[in-house]
Every structure is written in C-alpha cells, then in structure tokens.
C-alpha positions in Angstrom: 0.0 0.0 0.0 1.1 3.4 -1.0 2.1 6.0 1.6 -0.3 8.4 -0.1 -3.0 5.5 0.0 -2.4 4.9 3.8 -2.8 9.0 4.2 -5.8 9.3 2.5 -7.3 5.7 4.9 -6.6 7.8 7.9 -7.8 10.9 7.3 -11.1 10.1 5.5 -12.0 8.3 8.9 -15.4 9.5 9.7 -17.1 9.2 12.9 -16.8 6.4 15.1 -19.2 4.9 17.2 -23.0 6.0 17.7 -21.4 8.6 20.6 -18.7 10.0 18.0 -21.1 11.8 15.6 -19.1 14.8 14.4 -16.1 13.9 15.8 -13.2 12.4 13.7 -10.6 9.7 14.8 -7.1 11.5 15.6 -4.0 8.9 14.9 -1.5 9.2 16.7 2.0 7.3 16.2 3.5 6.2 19.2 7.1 5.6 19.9 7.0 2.1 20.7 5.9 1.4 17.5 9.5 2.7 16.1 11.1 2.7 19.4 15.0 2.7 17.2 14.4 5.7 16.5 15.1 9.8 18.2 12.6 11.7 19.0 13.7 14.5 16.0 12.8 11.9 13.4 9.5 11.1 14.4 7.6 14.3 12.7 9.0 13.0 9.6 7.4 9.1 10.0 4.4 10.7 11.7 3.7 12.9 8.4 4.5 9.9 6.1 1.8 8.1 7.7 -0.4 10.6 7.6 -0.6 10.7 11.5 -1.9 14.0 13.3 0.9 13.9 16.2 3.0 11.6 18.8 3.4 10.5 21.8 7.1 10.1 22.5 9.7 9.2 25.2 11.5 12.4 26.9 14.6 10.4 27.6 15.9 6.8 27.0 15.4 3.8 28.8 17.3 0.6 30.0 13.9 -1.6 29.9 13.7 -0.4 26.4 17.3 -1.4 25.1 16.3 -0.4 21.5 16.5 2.9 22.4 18.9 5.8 20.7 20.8 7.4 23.5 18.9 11.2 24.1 17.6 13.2 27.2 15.3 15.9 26.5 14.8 16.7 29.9 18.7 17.7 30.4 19.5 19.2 26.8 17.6 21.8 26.0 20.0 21.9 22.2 18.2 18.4 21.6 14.6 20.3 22.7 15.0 22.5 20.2 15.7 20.7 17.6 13.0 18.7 18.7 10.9 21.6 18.6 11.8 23.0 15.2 11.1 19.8 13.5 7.7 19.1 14.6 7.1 22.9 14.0 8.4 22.3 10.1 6.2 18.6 10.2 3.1 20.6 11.5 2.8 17.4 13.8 1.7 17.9 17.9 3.2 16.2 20.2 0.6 14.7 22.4 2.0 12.8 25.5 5.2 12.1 26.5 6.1 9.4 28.4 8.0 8.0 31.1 6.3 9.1 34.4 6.5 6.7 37.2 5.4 7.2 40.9 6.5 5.0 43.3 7.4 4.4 46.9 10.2 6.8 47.3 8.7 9.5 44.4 8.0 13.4 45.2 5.9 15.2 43.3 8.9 17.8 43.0 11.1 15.4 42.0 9.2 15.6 38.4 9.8 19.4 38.4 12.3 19.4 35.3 11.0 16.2 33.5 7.4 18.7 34.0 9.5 21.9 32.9 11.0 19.9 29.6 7.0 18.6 28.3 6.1 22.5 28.6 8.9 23.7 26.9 8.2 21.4 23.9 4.5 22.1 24.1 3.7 19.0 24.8 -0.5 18.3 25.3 -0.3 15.6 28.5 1.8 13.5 30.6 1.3 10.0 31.2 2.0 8.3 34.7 2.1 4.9 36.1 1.6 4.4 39.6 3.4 1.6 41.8 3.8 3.2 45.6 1.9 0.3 47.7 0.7 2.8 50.0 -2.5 4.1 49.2 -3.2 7.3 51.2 0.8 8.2 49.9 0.2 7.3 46.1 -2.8 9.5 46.5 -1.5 12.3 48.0 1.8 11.9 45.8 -0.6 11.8 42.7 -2.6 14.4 43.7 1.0 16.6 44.1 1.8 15.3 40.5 -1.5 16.7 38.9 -0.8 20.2 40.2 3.0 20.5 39.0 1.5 19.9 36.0 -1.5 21.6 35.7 0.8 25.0 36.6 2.6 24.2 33.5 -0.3 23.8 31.5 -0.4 19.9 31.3 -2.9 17.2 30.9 -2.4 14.2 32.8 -3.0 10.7 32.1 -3.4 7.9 33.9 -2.0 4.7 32.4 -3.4 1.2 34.3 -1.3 -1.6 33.9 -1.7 -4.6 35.4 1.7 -5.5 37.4 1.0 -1.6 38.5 -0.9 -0.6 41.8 -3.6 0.9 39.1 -4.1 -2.5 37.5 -7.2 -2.3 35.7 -10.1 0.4 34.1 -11.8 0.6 37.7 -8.9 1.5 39.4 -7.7 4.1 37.1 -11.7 5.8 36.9 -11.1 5.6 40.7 -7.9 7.3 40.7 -9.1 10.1 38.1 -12.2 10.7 40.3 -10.1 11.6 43.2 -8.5 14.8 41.6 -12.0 15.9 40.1 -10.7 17.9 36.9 -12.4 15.6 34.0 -11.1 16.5 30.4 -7.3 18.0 32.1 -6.5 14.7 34.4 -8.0 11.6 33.0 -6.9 7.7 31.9 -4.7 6.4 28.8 -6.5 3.7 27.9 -4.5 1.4 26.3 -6.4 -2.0 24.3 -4.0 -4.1 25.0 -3.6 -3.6 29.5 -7.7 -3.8 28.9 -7.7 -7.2 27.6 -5.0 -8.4 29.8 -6.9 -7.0 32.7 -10.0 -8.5 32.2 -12.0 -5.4 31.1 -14.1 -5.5 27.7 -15.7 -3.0 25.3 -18.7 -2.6 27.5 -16.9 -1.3 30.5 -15.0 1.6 28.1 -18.9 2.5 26.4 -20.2 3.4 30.0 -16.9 5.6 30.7 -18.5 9.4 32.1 -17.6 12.0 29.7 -14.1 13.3 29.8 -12.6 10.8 31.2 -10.5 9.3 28.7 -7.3 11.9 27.9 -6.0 9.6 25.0 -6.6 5.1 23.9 -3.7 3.0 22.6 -4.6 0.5 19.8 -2.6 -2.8 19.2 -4.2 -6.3 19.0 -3.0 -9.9 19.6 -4.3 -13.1 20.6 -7.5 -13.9 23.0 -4.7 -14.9 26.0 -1.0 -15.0 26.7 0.8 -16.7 29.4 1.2 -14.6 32.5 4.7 -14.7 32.1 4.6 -13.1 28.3 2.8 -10.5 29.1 5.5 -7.6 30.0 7.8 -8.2 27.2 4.7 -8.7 24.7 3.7 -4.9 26.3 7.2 -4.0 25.4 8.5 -5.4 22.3 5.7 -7.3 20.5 2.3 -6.7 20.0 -0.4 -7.4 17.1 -1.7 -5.1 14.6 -4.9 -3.8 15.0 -7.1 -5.9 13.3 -4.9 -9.0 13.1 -5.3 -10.6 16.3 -8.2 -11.3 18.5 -9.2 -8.2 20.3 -12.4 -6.3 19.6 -10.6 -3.6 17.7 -13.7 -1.9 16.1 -15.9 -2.3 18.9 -13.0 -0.4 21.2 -13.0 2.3 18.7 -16.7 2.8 18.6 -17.4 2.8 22.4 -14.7 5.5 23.0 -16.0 9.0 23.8 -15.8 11.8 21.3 -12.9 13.4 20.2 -10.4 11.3 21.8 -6.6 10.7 20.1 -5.9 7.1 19.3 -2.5 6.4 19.3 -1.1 3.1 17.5 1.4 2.0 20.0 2.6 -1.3 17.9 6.7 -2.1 18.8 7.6 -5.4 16.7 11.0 -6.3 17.5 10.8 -9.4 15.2 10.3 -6.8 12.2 13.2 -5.3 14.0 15.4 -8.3 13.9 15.0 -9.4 10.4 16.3 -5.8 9.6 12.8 -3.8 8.5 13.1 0.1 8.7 11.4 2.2 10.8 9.3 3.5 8.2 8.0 0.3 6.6 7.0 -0.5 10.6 5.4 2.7 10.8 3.4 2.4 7.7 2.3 -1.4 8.4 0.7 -0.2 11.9 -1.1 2.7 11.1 -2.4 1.1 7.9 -3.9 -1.8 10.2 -5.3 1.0 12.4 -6.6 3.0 9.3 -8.0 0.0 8.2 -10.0 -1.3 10.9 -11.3 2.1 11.9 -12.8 2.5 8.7 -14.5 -1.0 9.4 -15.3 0.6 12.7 -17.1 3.1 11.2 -19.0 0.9 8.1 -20.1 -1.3 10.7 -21.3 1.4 13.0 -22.9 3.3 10.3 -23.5 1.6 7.3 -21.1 2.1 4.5 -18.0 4.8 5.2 
C-alpha cells in the first residue's frame, strides 16, 4: 500500500461509534511502535503516515534497550531541535512518556521532567503508579497533577496490570479523586484492557471526559502470565490482526479522543525492516480497521 493511500485511509475516517457523531478519529504514532528511533525523526514518520501527532519518550530507557541514547529533559540543544522539526512537520506532540510514581517518588522530584514537556509544548503526561501505599500514592498523585496543571499539562493515567492501578476501575477511581475531567484523565491502552480482564462494555459506559488519550494494538485472546511484559514492550499485534475487539473499542470510546497506534515489533526489527515500513504497516492496520469501525457502526464509510 502506497504512503499516499495509507494517508488518504486515515484521514477520511469519519465518525466512530453512535457517541462520535461529528467527531473524527485523531491517529496518533507512538514511539513504541518505532522505538529505534530519536525523537527529532518522528515528525517525519508521523507525516509519512499521515498521523496528526505523537506521543514520545522524553529520555531513554534501559527496559527499552532499542532505544537511541537522548535526554530531552537535560538538553535543551536536543529540545529545540525537537521543537523545530515538529514545528516544520506541523505534527503535535501529544504525550510524552516516562512518568512513574513509586514508593520513594516526590511530586517535586518531576519538576524538570514537568518543565522539559512544557517547553516542547507537549499536550499531556502519562503516569504509572506503583507506591503500595495508598493514602501516599494519592496524595503523591494528587502533588503530581498540580505540578503539571501549573505548567499547562494534561495528565493521564495509564493502568497496567503489574502496577498498583491494575485495571479500568482502578484508574476511573484514581481520576475521580482529583476531580478535573477533560485535564486529568486515563490512557487507555487496548491491549492492559484485555489483559486485565476489562471489555468493550466497561470503556462505552466511561463518564464523559474521562478518557485523555486510547492505545490501539491487538493480539491473541490470552497470553501466558509470564509473556505478558515483554509482549507490552516489544511485540504486539496489529490492529485488526489478532483477536481483540478492535472496532468495537473504537466505537465505544468518547468523542474526540486521540488514538495512538502503539505497535513495537521487535521481530520486524530483527530481520532488519526500517522504521518507516513499521510505521506504515501499523497505522495502515489502524486506518483499516477504523474505517470498518465506522461501516459497521454506520452503514457504509
């Protein structure tokens, strides 16, 4: 399929869902899905895919050994040239990632990671949560939202199952606590929803503006407990291809949400595939089967 082909799939996406009339699916091109490559070279894969923004890593990590070596939270050079080419692109970026609070986290310890998001003009920050304590991950979290919300941030939270917010209820819990829907809300990623036990039905009867941003992948009905982190991390299906509800996910999301395709394939990595091709393959899947989403939701697209 043709890079102008895949374009015009994703942009001619009408509304999804019986809740989504007028609203049009925003793709987004998560890192993971090219996770070899710097953050100044996503605009360009982003734009080639036809994909409205990112969401993107500020600063590399050991879990993720495929990484290039950057830190946009300590080089403000690398910001800018950040900066500039998304500016040239005309691509957002949308959430950056890593955020994680845990037993021996401050809420000022996030201060500059906070400071380097604004400075990019970045929409949202995502956070996982792992501090066993309850009343302190609250009151940590709560901390969290208002260093951000003083430098104009959106907050999401992630669940994840080996996390202390390990499924949907927990995370509507957690974003009812701080009480600002549409500026502190939950990424809701497909695939921690499946391997959670939630479903489709749980994400239609979500209250309004309280989803900040959904992650698409797919892959099969069950994976052995044991699977499941590096299959978060370096392999997951693409959408449409495996055995999650794909198009009913799409269509039971609230209006106006961003979908990101977070797809990483480290076997397409192995064999030697570029970046690109990887970007083009995932999006097209998502393009694909939100276009079904939106035939079967509304007669023909």
């Amino acid at each position: 399929m043709t890079i102008a082909r895949i374009e015009h799939m994703v942009r001619s996406v009408g509304p999804v869902g019986a809740g989504r009339r007028g609203a049009y699916m925003h793709l987004l091109l998560d890192h993971l899905t090219v996770i070899d490559v710097p953050p100044w070279d996503l605009p360009d894969l982003a734009a080639a895919t036809g994909c409205d923004g990112v969401c993107l890593f500020l600063h590399a990590m050991s879990v993720l050994p495929r990484m290039a070596d950057y830190d946009l939270v300590t080089d403000a050079a690398a910001r800018r040239r950040v900066r500039s080419r998304f500016q040239e692109r005309g691509v957002r970026m949308d959430l950056a990632y890593p955020f994680t609070l845990h037993g021996r986290s401050v809420a000022t310890d996030f201060r500059p990671a906070l400071d380097a998001a604004a400075d990019l003009g970045i929409r949202a920050v995502n956070v996982l949560l792992y501090d066993r304590d309850a009343g302190r991950r609250h009151d940590q979290f709560a901390a969290f939202c208002e260093e951000a919300a003083g430098r104009g941030l959106a907050v999401g939270v992630e669940f994840y199952p080996p996390s202390l917010v390990p499924d949907l209820p927990a995370a509507i819990a957690e974003v009812a606590r701080i009480g600002r829907p549409g500026r502190v809300g939950i990424t809701l990623d497909l695939l921690h929803l499946v391997r959670s036990g939630g479903d489709v039905a749980q994400v239609a009867a979500l209250p309004a503006g309280s989803v900040l941003l959904a992650q698409l992948c797919d892959g099969p009905a069950r994976v052995a407990p044991g699977a499941r982190e590096a299959e978060a991390a370096r392999e997951r299906g693409l959408p449409g291809q495996g055995d999650f509800d794909v198009a009913g996910f799409l269509r039971a999301l609230p209006p106006d949400v961003p979908v990101s395709v977070e797809v990483p394939q480290e076997e397409a990595i192995l064999q030697g595939e570029a970046p690109l091709a990887r970007a083009l393959r995932a999006v097209s899947a998502a393009g694909a089967v939100a276009a079904r989403a939106v035939a079967e939701g509304h007669g023909p697209a």
